[in-house]
N, CA, C and O atoms as CSV, one atom per row, in Angstrom:
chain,resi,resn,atom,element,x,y,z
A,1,UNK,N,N,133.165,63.821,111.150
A,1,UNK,CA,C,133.011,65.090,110.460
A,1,UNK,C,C,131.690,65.191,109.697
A,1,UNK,O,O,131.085,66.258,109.592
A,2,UNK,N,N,131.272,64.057,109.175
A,2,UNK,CA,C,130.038,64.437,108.758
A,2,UNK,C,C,128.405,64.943,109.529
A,2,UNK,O,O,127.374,65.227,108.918
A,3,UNK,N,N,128.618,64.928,110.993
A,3,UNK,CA,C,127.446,65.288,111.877
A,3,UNK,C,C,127.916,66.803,111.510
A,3,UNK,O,O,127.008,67.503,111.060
A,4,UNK,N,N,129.514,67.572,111.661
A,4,UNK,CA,C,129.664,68.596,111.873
A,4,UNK,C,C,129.165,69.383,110.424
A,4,UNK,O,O,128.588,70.470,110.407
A,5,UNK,N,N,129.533,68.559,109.206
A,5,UNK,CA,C,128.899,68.836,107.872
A,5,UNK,C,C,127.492,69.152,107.928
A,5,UNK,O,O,127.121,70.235,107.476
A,6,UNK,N,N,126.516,68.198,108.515
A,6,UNK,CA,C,125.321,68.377,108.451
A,6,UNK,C,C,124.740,69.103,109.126
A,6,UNK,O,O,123.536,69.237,108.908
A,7,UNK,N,N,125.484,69.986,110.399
A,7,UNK,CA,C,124.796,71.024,111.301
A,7,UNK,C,C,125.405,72.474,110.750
A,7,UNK,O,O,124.884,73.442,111.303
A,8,UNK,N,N,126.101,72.691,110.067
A,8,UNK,CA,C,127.187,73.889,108.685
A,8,UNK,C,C,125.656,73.445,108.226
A,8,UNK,O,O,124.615,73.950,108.645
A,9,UNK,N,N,125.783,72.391,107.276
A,9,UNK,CA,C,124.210,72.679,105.891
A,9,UNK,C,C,123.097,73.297,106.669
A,9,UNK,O,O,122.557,74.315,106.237
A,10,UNK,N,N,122.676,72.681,107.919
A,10,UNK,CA,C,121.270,72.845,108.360
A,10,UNK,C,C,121.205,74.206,108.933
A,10,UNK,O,O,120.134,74.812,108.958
A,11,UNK,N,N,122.412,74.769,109.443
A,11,UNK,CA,C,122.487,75.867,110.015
A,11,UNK,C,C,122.902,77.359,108.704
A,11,UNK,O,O,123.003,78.571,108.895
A,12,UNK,N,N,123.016,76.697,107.708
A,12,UNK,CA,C,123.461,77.403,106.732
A,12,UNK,C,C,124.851,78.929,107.228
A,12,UNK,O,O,124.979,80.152,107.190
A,13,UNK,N,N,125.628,77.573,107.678
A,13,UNK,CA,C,126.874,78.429,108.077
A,13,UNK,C,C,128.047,77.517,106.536
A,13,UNK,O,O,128.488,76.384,106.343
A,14,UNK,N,N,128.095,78.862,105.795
A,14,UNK,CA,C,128.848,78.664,104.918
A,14,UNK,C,C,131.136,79.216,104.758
A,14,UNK,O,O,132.007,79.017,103.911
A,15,UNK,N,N,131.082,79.845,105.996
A,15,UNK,CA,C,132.454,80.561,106.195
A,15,UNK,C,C,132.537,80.378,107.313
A,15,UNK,O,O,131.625,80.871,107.976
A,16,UNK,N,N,133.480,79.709,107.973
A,16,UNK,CA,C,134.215,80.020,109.402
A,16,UNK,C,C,134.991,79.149,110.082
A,16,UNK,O,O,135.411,78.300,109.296
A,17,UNK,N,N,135.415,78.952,111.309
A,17,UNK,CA,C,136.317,78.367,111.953
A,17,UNK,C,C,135.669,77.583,112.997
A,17,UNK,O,O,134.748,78.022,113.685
A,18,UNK,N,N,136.305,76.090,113.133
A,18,UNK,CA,C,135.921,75.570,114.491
A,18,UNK,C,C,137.019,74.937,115.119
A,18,UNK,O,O,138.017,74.463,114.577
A,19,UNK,N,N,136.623,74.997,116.756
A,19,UNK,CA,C,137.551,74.148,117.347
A,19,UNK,C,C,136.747,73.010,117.851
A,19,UNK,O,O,135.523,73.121,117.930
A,20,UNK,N,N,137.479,71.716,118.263
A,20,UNK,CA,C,137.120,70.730,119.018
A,20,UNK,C,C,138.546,69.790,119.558
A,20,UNK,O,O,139.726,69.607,119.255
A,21,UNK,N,N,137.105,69.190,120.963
A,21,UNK,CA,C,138.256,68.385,121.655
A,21,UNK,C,C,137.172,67.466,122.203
A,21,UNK,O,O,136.029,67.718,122.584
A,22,UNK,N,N,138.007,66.083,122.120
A,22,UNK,CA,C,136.967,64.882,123.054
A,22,UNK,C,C,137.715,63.815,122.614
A,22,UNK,O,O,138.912,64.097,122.580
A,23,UNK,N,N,137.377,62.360,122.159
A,23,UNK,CA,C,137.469,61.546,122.139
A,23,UNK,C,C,137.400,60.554,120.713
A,23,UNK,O,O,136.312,60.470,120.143
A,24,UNK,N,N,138.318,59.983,120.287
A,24,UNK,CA,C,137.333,59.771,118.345
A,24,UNK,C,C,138.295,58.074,118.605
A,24,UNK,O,O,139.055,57.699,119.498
A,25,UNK,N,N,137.829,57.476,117.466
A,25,UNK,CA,C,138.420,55.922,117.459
A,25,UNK,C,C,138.177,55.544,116.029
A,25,UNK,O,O,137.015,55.752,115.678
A,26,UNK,N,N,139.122,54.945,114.929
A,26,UNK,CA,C,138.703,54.433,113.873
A,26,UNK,C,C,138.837,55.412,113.081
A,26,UNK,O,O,137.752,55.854,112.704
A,27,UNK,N,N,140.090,56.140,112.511
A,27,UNK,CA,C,139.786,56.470,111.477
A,27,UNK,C,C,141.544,56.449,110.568
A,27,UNK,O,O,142.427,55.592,110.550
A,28,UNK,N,N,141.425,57.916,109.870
A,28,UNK,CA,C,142.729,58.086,109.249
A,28,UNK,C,C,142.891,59.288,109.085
A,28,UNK,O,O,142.087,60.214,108.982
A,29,UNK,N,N,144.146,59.232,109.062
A,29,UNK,CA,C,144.735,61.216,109.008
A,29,UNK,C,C,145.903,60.985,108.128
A,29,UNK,O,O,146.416,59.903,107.842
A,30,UNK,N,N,146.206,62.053,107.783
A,30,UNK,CA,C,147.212,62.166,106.767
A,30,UNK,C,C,148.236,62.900,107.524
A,30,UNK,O,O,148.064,64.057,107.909
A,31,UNK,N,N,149.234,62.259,107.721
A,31,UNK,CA,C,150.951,63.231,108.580
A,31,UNK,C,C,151.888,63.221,108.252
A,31,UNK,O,O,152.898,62.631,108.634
A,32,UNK,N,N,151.534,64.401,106.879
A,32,UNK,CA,C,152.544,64.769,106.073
A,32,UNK,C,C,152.795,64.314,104.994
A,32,UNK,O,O,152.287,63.253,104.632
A,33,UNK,N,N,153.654,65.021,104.216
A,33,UNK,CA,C,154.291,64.924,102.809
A,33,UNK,C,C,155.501,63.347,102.523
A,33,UNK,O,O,156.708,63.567,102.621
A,34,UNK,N,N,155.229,62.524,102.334
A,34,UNK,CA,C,156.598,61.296,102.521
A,34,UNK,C,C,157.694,62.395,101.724
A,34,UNK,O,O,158.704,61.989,102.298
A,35,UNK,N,N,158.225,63.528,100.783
A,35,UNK,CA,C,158.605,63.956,100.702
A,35,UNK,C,C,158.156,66.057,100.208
A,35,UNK,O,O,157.061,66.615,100.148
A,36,UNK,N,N,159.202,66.464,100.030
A,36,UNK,CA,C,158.831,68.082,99.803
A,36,UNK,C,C,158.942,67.895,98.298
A,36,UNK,O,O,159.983,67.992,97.647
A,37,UNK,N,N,157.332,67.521,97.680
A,37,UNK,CA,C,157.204,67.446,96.444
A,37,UNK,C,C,155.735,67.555,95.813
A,37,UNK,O,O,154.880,66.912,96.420
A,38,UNK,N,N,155.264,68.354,94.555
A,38,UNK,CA,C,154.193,68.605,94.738
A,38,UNK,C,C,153.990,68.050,93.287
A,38,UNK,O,O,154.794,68.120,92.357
A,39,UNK,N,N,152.138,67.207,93.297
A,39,UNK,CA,C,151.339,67.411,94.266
A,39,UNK,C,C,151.815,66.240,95.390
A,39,UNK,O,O,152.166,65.105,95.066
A,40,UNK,N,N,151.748,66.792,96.904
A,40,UNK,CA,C,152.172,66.097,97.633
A,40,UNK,C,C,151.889,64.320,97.742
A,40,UNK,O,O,150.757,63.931,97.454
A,41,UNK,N,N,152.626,63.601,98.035
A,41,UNK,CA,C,152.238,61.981,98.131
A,41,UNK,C,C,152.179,61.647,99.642
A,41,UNK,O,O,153.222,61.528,100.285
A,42,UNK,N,N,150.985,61.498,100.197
A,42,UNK,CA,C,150.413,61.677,101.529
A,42,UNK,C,C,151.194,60.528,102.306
A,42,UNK,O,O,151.728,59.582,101.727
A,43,UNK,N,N,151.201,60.756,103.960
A,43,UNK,CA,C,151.698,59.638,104.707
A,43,UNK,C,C,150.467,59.239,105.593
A,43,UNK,O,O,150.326,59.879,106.635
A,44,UNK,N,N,149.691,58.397,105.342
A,44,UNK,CA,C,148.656,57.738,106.119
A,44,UNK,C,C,148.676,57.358,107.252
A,44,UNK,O,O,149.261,56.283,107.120
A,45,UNK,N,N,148.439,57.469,108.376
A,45,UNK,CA,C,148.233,57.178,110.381
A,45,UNK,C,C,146.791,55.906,109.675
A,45,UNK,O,O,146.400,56.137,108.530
A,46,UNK,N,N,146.294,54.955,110.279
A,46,UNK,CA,C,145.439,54.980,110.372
A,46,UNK,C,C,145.267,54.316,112.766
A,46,UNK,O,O,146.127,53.666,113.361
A,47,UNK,N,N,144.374,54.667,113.174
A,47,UNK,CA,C,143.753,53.915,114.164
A,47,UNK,C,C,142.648,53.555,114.662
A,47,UNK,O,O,141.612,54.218,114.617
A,48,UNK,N,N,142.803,52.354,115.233
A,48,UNK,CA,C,141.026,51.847,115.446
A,48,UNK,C,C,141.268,51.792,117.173
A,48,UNK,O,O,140.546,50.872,117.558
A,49,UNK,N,N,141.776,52.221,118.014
A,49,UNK,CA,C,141.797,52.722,119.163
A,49,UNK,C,C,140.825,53.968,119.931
A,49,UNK,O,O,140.662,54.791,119.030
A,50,UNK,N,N,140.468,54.221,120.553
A,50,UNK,CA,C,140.178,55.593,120.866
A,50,UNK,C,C,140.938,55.940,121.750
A,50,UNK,O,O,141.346,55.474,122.814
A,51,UNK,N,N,141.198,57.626,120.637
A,51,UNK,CA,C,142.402,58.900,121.096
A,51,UNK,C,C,141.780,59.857,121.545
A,51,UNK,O,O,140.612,59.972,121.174
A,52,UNK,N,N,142.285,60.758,122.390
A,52,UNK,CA,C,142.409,61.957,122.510
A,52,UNK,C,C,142.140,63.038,121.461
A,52,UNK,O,O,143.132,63.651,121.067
A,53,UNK,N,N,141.022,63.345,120.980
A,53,UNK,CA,C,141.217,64.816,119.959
A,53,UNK,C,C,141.550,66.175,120.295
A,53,UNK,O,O,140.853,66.767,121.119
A,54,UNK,N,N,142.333,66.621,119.864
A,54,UNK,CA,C,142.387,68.522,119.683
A,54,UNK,C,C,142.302,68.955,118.210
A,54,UNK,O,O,142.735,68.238,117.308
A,55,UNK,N,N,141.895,69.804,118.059
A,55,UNK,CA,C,141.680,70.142,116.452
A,55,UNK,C,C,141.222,71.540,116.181
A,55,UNK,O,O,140.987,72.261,117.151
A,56,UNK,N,N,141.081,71.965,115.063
A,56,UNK,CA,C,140.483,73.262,114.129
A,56,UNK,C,C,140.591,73.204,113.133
A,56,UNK,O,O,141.415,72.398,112.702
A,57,UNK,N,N,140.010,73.824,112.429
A,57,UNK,CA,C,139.905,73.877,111.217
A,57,UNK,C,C,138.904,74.679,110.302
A,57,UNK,O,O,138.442,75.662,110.882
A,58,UNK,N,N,138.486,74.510,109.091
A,58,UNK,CA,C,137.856,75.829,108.731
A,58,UNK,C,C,136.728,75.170,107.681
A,58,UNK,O,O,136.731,74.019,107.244
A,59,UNK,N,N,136.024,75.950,107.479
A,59,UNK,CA,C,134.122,75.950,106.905
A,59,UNK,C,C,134.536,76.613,105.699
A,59,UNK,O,O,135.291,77.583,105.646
A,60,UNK,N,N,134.063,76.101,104.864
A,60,UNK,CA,C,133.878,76.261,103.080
A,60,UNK,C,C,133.010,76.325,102.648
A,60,UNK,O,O,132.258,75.617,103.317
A,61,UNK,N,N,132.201,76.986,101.425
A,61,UNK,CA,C,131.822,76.131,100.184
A,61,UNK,C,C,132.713,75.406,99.416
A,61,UNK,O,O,133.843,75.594,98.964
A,62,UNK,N,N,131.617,74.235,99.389
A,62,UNK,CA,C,132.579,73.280,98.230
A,62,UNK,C,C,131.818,72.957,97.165
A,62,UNK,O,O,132.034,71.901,96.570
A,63,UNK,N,N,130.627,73.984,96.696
A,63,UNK,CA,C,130.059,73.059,95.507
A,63,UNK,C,C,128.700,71.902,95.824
A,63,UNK,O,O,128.102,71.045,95.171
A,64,UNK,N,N,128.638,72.515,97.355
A,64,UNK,CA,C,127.747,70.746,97.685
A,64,UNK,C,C,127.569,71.391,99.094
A,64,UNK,O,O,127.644,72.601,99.306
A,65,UNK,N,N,127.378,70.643,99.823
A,65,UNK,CA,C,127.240,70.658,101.183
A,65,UNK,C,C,128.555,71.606,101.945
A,65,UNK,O,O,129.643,71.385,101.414
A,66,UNK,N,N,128.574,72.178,102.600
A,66,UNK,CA,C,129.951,72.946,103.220
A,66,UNK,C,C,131.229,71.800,103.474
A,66,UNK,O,O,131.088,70.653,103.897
A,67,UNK,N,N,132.358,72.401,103.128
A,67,UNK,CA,C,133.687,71.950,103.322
A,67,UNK,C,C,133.964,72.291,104.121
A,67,UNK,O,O,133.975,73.444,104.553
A,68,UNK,N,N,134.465,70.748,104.805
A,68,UNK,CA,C,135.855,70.843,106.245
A,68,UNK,C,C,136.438,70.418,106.124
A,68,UNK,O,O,136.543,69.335,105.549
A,69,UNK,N,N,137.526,71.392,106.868
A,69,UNK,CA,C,139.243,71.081,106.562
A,69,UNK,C,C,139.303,71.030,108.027
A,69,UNK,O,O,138.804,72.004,108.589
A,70,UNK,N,N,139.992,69.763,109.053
A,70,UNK,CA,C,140.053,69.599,110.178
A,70,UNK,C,C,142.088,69.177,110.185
A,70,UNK,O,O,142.603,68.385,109.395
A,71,UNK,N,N,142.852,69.957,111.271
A,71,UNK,CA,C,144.058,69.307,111.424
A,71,UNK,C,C,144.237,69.176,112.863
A,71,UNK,O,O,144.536,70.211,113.459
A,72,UNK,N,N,144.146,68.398,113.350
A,72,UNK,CA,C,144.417,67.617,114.766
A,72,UNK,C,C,145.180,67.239,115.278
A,72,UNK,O,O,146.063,66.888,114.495
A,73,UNK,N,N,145.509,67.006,116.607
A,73,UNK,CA,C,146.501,66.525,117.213
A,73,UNK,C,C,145.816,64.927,118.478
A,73,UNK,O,O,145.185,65.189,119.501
A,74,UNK,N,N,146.116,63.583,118.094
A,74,UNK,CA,C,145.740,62.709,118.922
A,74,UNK,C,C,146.681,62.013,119.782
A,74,UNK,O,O,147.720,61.586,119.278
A,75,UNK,N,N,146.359,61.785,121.478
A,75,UNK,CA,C,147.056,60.578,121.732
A,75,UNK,C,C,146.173,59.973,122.374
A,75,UNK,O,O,145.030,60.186,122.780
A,76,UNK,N,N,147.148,58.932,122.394
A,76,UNK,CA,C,146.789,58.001,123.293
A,76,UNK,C,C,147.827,57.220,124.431
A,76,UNK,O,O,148.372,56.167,124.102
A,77,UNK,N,N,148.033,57.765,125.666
A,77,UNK,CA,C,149.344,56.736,126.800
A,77,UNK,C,C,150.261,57.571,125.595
A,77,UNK,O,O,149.766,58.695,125.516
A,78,UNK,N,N,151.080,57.476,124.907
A,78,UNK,CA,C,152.628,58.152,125.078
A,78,UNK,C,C,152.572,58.631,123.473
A,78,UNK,O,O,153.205,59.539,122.934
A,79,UNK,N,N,151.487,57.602,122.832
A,79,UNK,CA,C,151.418,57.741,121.233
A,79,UNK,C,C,150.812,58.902,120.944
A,79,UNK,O,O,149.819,59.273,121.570
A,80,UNK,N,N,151.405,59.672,119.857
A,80,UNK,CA,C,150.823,61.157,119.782
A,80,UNK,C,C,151.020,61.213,117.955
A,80,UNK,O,O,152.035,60.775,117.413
A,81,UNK,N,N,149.963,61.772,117.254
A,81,UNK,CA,C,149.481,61.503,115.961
A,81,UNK,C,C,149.364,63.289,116.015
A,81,UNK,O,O,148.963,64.025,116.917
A,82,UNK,N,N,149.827,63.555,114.828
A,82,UNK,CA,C,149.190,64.965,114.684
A,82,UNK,C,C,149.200,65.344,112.802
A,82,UNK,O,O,150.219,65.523,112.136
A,83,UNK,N,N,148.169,65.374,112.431
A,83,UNK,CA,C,147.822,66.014,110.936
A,83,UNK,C,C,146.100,66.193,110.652
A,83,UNK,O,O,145.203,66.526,111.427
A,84,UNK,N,N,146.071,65.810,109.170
A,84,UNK,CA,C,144.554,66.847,108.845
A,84,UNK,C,C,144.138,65.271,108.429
A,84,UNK,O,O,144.632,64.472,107.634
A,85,UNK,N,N,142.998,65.209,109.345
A,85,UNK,CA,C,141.948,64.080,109.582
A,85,UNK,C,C,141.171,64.432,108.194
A,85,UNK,O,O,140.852,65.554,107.800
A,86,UNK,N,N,140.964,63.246,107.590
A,86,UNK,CA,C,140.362,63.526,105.964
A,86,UNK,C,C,139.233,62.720,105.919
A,86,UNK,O,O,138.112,63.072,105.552
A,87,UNK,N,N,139.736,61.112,106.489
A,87,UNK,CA,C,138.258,59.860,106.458
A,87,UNK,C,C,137.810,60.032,107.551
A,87,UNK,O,O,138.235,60.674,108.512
A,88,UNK,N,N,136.845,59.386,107.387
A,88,UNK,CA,C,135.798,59.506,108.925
A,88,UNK,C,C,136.195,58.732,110.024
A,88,UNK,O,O,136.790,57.656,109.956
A,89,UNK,N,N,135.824,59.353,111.094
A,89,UNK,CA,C,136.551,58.840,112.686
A,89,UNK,C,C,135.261,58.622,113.071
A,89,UNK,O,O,134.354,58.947,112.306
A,90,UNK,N,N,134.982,58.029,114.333
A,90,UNK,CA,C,134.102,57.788,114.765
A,90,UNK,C,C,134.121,58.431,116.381
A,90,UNK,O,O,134.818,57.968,117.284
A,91,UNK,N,N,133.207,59.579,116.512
A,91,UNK,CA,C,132.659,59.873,117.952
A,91,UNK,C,C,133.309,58.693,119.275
A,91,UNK,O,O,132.900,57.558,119.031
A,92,UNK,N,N,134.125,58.745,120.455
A,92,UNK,CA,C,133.879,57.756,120.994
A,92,UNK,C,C,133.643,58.639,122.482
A,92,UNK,O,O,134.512,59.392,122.922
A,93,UNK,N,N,132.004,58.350,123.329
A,93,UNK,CA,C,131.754,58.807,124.012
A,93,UNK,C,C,131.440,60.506,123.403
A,93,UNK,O,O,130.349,60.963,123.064
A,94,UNK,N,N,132.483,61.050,123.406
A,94,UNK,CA,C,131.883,62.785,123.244
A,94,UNK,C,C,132.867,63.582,122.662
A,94,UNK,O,O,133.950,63.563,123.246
A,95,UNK,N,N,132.783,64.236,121.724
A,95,UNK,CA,C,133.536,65.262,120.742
A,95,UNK,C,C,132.823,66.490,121.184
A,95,UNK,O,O,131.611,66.335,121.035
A,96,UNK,N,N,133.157,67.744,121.711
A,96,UNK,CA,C,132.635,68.960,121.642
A,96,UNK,C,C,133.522,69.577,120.447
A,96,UNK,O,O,134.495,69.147,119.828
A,97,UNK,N,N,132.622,71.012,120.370
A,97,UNK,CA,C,132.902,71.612,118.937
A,97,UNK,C,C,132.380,73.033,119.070
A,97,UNK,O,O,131.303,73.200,119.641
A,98,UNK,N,N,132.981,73.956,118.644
A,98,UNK,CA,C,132.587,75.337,118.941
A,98,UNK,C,C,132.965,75.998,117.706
A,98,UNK,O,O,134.089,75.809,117.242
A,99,UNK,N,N,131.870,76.985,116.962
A,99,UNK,CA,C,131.816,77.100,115.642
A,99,UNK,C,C,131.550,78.461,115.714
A,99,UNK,O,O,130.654,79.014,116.352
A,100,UNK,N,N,132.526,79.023,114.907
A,100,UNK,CA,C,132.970,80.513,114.837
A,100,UNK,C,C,132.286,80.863,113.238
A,100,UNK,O,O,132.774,80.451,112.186
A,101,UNK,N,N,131.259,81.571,113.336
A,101,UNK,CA,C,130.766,81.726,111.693
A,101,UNK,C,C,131.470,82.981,111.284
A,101,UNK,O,O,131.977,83.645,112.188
A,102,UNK,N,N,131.555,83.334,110.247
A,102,UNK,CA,C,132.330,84.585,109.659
A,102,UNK,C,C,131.117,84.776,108.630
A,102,UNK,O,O,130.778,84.031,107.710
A,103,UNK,N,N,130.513,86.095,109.087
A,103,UNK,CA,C,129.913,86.890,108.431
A,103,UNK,C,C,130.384,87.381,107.467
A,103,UNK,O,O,131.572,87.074,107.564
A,104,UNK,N,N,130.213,88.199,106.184
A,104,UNK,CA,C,130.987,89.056,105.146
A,104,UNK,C,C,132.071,88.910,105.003
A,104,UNK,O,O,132.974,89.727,105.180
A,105,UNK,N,N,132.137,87.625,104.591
A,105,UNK,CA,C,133.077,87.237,103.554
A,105,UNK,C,C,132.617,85.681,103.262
A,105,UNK,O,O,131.968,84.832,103.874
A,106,UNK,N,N,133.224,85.754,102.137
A,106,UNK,CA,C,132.977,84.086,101.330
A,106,UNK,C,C,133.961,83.386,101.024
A,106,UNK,O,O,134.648,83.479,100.007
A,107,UNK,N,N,134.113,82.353,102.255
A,107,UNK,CA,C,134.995,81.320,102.114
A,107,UNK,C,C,134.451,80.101,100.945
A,107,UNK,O,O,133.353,79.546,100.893
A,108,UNK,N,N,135.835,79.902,99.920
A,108,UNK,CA,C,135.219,78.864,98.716
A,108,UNK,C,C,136.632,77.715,99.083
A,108,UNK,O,O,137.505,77.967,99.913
A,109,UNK,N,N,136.573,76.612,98.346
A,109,UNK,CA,C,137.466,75.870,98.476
A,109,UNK,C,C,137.531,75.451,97.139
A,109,UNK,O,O,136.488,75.191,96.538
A,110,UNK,N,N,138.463,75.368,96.680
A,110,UNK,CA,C,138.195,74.855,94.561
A,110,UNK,C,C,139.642,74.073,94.410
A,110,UNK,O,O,140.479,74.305,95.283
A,111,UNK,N,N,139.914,73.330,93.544
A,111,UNK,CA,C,140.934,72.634,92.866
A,111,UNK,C,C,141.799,73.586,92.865
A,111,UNK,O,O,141.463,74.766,92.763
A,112,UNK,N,N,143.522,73.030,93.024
A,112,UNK,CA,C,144.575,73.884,92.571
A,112,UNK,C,C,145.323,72.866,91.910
A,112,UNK,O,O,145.823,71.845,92.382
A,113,UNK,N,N,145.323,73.336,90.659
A,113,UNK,CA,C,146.364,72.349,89.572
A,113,UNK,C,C,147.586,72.058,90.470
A,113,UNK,O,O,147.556,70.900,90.888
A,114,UNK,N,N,148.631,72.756,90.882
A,114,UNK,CA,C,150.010,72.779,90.913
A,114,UNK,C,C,150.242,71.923,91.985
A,114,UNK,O,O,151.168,71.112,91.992
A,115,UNK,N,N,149.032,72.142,93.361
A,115,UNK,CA,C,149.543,71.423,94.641
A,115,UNK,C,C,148.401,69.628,94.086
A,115,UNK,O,O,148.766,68.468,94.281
A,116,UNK,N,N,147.387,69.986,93.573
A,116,UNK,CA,C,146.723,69.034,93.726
A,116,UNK,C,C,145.704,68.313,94.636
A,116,UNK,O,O,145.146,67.217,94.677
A,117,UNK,N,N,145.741,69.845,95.584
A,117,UNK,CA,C,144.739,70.005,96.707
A,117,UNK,C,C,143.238,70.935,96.364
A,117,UNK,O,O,142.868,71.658,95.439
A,118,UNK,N,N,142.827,70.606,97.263
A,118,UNK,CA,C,141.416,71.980,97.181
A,118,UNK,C,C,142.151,72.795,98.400
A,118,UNK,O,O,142.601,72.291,99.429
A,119,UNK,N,N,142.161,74.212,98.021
A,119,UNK,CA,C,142.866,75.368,98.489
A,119,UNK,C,C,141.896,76.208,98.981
A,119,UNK,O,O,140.883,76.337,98.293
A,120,UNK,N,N,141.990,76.879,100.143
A,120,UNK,CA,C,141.038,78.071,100.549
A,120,UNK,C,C,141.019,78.997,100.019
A,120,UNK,O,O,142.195,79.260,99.769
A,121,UNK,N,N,140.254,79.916,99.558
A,121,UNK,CA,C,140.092,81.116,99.250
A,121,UNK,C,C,139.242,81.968,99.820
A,121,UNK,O,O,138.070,81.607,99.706
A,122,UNK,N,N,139.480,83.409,100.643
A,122,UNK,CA,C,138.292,83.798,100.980
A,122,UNK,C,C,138.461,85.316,100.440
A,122,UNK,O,O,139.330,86.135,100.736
A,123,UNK,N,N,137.522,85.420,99.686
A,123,UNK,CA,C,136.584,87.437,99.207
A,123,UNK,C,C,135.510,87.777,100.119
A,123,UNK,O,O,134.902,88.840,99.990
């Protein structure tokens, strides 16, 4: 995620949506709540394999460089992983990515006390 961070900064795409699909190995995702309780207490995947990616997710400001929020679906042979990829994965062979900018309007991402997440907002 951070190549996709640095082509959002360089391209100064601050709002929008992307999809991708290819190949990733080495990282961690979060799948799910261990219970329905907030702020949520995360359930950690991690793998150092290379999976299968499908994904989307959405373009922010965050205060810094643009925010991504990526939630995916991986397998690999029968194993199938699906939540919002947070640490870094690593490219294996080729990730494509197709980036939907949204003109007029301003996507922000900011702290929410109650969940304990950074929450989308868009004006």
């Amino acid at each position: 995620m951070p190549a996709l961070q640095g082509l959002c900064d360089k391209e100064g795409i601050s709002s929008g949506w992307f999809f991708l699909f290819g190949a990733i190995q080495g990282g961690r995702l979060v799948a799910g709540p261990r219970e329905a309780s907030l702020p949520p207490d995360p359930v950690w995947r991690e793998f150092a394999d290379p999976f299968e990616i499908v994904g989307m997710g959405s373009i922010a400001s965050g205060g810094g460089p643009p925010s991504i929020h990526l939630h995916s679906s991986l397998g690999r042979g029968t194993e199938v992983m699906t939540g919002c990829i947070r640490k870094e994965g690593e490219v294996f062979i080729v990730v494509e990515a197709m980036i939907l900018e949204i003109l007029g309007v301003r996507a922000t991402r900011s702290p929410d006390e109650r969940s304990g997440l950074e929450l989308l907002t868009v004006d």
